[in-house]
C-alpha positions as CSV (number, residue, x, y, z in Angstrom):
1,X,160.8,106.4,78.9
2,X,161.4,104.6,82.3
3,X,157.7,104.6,83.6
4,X,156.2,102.5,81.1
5,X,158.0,99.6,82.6
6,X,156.0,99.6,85.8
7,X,153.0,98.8,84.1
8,X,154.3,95.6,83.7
9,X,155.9,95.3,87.0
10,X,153.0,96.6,89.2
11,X,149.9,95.2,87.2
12,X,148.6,93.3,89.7
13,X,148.0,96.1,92.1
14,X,147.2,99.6,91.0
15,X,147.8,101.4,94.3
16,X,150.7,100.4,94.1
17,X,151.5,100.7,90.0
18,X,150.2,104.8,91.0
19,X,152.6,104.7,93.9
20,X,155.9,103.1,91.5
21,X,155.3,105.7,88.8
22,X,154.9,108.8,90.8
23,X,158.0,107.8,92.6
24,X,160.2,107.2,89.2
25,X,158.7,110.5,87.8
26,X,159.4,112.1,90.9
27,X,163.4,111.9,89.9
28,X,163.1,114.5,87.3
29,X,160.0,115.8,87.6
30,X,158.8,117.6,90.7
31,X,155.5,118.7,88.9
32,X,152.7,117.0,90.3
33,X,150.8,117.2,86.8
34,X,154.0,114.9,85.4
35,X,154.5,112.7,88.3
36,X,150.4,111.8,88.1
37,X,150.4,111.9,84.1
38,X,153.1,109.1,84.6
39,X,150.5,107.2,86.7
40,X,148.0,107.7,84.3
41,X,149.7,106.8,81.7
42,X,151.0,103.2,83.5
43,X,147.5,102.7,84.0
44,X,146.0,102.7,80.6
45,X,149.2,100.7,79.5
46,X,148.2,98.2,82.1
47,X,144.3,98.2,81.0
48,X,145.8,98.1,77.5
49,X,148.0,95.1,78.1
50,X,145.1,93.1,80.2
51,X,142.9,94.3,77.1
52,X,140.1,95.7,79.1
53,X,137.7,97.5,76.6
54,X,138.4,100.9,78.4
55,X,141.8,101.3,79.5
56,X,141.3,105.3,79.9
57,X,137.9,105.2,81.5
58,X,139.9,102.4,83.9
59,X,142.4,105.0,84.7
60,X,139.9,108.0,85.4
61,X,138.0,105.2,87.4
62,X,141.5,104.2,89.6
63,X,143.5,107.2,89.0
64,X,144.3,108.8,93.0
65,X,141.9,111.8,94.2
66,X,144.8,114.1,94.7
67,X,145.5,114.1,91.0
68,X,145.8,117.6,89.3
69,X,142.7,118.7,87.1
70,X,144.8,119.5,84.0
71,X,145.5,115.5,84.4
72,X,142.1,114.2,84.8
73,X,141.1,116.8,82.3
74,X,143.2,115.4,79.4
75,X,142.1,111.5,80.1
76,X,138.3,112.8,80.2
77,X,138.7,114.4,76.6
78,X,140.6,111.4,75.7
79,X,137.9,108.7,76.7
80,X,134.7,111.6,75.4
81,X,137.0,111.4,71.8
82,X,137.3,107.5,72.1
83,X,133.8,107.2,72.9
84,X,132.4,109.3,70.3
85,X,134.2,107.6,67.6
86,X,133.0,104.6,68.2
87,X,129.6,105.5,68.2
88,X,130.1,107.2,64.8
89,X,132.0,104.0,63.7
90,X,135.2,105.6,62.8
């Protein structure tokens, strides 16, 4: 997959890391749902690589306000599944 690169490239600035993925899914994708799942997923691969403890919450936190629901929606149930299983200790 071509996005996951940006994470990488556009670490140090997540506008901009947003911005860089949107664009690249833009080429083949003219969903907004794909083009901002690409963002969200370059951001938890960035909080991921800089090892924050919440990498999807991070994402949520930074993704853009103009994101689609159905985006924001998957990441929330992500992070409530994460969450809950690590305060059951699984």
């Amino acid at each position: 997959m071509r996005c996951a690169p940006h994470a990488l490239a556009f670490d140090h600035d997540r506008n901009l890391l947003q911005e860089g993925s949107r664009d690249s899914s833009r080429i083949t994708h003219a969903d907004p749902r794909c083009q901002h799942g690409c963002a969200a997923l370059n951001l938890v691969l960035s909080g991921l690589l800089a090892d924050r403890p919440s990498p999807v919450e991070l994402a949520l936190d930074t993704l853009d306000d103009d994101a689609p629901a159905a985006v924001v929606d998957v990441l929330e149930r992500v992070e409530t599944t994460r969450s809950t299983s690590r305060t059951r200790g699984t």
